[in-house]
C-alpha positions as CSV (number, residue, x, y, z in Angstrom):
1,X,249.1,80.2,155.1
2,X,245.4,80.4,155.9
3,X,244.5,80.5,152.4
4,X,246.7,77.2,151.9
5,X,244.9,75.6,155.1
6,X,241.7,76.5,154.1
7,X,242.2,74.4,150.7
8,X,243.7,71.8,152.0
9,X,241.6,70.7,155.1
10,X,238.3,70.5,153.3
11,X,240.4,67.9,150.4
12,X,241.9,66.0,153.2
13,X,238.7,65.4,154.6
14,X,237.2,64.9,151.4
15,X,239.6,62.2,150.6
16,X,239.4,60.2,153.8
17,X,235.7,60.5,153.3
18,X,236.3,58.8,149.6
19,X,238.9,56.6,151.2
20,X,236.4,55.2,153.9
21,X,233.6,55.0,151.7
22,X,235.8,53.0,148.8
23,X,237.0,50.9,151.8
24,X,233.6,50.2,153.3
25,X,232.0,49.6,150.0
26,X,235.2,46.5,149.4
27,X,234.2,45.0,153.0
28,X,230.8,45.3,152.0
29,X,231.6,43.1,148.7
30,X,234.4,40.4,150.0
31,X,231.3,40.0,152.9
32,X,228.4,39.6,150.1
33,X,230.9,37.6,148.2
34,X,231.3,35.3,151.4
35,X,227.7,35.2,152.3
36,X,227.1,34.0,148.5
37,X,230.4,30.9,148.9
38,X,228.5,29.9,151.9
39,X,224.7,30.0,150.9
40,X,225.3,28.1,147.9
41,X,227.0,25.1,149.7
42,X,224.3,25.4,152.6
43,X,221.5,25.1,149.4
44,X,224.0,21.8,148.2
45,X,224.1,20.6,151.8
46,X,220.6,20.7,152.3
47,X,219.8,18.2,149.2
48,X,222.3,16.3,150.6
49,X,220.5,15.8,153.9
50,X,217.3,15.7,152.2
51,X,218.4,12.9,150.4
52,X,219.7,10.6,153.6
53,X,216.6,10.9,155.1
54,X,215.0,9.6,152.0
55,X,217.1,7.1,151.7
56,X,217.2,5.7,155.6
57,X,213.2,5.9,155.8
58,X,213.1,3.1,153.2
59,X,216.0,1.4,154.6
60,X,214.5,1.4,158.0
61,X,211.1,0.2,156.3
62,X,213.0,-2.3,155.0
63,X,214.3,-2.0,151.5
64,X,217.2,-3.7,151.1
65,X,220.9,-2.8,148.9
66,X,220.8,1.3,150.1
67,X,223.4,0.8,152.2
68,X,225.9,2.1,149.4
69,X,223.8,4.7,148.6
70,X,223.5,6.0,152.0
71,X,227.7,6.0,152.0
72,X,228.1,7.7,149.3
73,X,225.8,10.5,150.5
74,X,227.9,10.9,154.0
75,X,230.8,11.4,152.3
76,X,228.5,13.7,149.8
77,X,228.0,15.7,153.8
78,X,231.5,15.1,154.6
79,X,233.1,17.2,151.5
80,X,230.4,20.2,151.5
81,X,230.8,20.1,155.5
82,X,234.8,20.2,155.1
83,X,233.8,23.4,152.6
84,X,231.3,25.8,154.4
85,X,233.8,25.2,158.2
86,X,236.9,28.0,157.0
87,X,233.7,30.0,155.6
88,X,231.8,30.4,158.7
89,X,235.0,30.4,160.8
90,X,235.5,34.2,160.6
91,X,231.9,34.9,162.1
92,X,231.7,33.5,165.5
93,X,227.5,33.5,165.8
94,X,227.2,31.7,162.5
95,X,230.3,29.5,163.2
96,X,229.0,28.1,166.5
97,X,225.7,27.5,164.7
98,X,227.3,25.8,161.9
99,X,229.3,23.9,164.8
100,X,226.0,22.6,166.7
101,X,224.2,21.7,163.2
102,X,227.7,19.5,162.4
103,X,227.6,18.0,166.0
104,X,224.1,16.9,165.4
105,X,224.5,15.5,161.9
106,X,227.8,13.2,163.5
107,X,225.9,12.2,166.5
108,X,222.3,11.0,163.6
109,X,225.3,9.8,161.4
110,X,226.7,7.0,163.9
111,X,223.2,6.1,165.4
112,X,220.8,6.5,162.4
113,X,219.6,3.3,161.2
114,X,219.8,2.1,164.9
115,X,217.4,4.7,165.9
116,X,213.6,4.4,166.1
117,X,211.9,5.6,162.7
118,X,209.9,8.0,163.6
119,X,212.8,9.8,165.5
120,X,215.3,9.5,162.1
121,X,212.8,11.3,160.2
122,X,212.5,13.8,162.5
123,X,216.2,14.2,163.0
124,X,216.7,14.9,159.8
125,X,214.1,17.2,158.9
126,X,215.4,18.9,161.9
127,X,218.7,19.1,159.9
128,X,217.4,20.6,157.2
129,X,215.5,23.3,159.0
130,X,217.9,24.1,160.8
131,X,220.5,24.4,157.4
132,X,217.5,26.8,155.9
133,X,217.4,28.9,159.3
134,X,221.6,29.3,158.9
135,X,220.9,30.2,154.9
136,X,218.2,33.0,156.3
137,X,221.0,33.8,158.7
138,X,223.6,34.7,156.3
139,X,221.2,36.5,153.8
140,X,220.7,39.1,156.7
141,X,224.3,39.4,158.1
142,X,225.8,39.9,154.6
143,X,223.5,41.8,153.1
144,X,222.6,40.0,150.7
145,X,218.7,41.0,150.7
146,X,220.0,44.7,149.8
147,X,220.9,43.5,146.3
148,X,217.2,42.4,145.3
149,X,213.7,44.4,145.0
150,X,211.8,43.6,148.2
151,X,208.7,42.0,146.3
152,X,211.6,39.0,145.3
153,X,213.3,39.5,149.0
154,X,211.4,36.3,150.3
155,X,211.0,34.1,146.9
156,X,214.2,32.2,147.5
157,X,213.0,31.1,151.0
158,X,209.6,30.5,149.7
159,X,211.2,27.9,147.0
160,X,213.3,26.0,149.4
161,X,210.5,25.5,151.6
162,X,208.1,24.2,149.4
163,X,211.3,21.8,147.7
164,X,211.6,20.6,151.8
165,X,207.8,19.8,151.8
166,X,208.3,17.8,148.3
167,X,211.3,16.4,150.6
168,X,209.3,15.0,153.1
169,X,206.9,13.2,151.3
170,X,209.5,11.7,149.4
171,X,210.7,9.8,152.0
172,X,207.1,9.3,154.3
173,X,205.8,8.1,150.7
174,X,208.3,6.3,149.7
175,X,208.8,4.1,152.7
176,X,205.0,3.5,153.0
177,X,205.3,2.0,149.7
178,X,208.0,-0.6,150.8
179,X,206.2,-1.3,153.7
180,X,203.2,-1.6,152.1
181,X,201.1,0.2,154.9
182,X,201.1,3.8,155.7
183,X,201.2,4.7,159.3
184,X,198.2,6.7,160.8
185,X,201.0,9.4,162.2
186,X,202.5,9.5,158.7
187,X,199.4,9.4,157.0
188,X,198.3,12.5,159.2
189,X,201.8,14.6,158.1
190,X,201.2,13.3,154.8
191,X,197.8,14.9,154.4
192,X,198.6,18.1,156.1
193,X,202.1,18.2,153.4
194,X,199.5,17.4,150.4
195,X,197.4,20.4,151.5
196,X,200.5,23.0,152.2
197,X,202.0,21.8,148.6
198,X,198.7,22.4,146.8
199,X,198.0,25.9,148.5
200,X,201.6,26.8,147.1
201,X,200.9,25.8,143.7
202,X,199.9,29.3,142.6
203,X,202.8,30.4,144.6
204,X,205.1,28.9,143.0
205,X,203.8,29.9,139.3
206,X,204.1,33.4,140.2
207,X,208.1,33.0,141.3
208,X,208.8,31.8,138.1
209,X,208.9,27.8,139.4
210,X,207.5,24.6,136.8
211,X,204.5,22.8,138.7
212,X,203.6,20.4,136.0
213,X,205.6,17.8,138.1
214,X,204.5,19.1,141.7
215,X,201.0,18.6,140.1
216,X,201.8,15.2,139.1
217,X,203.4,14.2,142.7
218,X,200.1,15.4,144.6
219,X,198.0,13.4,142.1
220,X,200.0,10.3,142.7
221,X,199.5,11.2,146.9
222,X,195.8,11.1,146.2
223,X,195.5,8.5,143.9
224,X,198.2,5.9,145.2
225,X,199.6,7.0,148.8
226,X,196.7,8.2,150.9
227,X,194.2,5.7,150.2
228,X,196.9,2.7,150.2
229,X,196.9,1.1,146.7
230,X,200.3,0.3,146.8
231,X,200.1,-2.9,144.2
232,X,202.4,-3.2,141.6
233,X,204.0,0.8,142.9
234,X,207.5,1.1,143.2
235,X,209.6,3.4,145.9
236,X,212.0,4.0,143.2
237,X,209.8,5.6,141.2
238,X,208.2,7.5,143.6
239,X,211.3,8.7,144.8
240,X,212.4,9.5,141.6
241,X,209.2,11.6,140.7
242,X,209.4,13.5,144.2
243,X,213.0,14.5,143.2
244,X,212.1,15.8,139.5
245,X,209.5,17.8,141.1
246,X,212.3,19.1,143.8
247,X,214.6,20.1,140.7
248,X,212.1,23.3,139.3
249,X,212.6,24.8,142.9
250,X,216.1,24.3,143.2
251,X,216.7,25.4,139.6
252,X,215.2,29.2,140.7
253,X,216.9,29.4,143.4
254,X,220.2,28.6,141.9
255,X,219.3,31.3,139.0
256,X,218.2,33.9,142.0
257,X,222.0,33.0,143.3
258,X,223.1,33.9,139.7
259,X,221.0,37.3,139.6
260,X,222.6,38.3,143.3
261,X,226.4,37.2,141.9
262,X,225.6,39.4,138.7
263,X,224.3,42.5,140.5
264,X,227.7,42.8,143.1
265,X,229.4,43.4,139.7
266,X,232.3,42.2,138.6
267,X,231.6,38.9,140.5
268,X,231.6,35.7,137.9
269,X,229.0,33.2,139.6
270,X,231.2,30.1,139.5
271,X,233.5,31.9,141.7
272,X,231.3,31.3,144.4
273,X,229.4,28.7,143.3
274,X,230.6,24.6,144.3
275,X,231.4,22.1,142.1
276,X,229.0,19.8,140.5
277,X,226.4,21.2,142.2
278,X,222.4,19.5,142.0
């Protein structure tokens, strides 16, 4: 009897040791897997904001026929917002800071081109720091940093951070070519934004991120935005270059996402990843 007892107490413990490990390491996976759902649609949501301010800065310096555009981005908010709420449900810290960033996103929604322009801007960019502050968030509580080398720990931050700077003076540059002046307090962010972007240059080279465009965008800030030569300059286009030079930051991110999917295992990336994503 001892003889049988001494075999079999050391495999039952051994195999609730197994059990609890194999169990732990399947929590650890459905919560990575999670954290991965969420961050992706934070990252979608985060363009999406990025793009309403744009878009209402000129509007409220008074380009006309956005007005569509700007619907079609709220309903853009709308569906990614309707997304990410039974993903953060679960987790009640994240959930009540997902709750507050929703609650100030309505209350910008139904007041936004009725509030003063300086205060939409801000609003927004608000928004978006506080969508990047819930994406750093979830990278820590799910664990996702554990799955990367710590030299590449930071890079995805570091890109959406820089694309958020190429944000903002998409809309401050924008908007001061359709009003055809450039106000001395966005003037002031705009030349503290052209020296941040062109310290990051290097930066960005060394994460792997295109610049040729970035390069282009702070040439056009010197040439065209700062010193007011606004004749015969479009917003569209300005817009439009701003965005391209956006896309190389977004692009590594999204392929860092794809490297984090790949190394969980047998995780396929478009099982987390949304829909028609930018």
């Amino acid at each position: 009897m001892q003889i049988w007892l001494s075999i079999f107490i050391p495999l039952l413990v051994l195999l609730l040791l197994v059990s609890g490990y194999a169990h732990h390491r399947k929590l650890r996976f459905a919560r990575q897997t999670e954290g991965l759902a969420v961050v992706f649609r934070l990252r979608q949501l985060m363009a999406l904001f990025q793009d309403h301010r744009g878009l209402s800065y000129r509007v409220g310096k008074g380009e006309a026929g956005l007005e569509r555009a700007l619907q079609e981005q709220e309903v853009k908010i709308a569906h990614y917002v309707e997304q990410l709420q039974p993903l953060l449900k679960s987790d009640h810290r994240q959930g009540a800071h997902f709750r507050e960033l929703t609650n100030h996103w309505q209350r910008l929604q139904a007041a936004n081109l009725e509030l003063e322009l300086r205060s939409n801007f801000d609003q927004h960019s608000r928004l978006v720091a506080s969508t990047l502050t819930l994406m750093e968030d979830i990278f820590h509580i799910c664990r996702l940093t554990t799955q990367t080398d710590a030299a590449r720990e930071r890079s995805w931050y570091k890109v959406m951070r820089v694309a958020e700077w190429i944000g903002q003076v998409r809309a401050l540059g924008a908007g001061a070519i359709v009003g055809g002046t450039l106000w001395g307090s966005d003037k002031g962010r705009l030349l503290t934004l052209h020296k941040q972007l062109h310290r990051s240059v290097e930066e960005m080279v060394a994460l792997g991120v295109e610049t040729r465009v970035m390069i282009e965008l702070l040439d056009r800030l010197e040439q065209v935005v700062i010193p007011e030569r606004f004749d015969g300059e479009s917003a569209e286009a300005f817009f439009a270059l701003a965005t391209h030079a956006m896309a190389p930051m977004r692009y590594v991110f999204d392929r860092y996402m794809e490297e984090l999917a790949s190394s969980l295992g047998k995780l396929d990336f478009q099982q987390v990843a949304p829909r028609g994503r930018a």
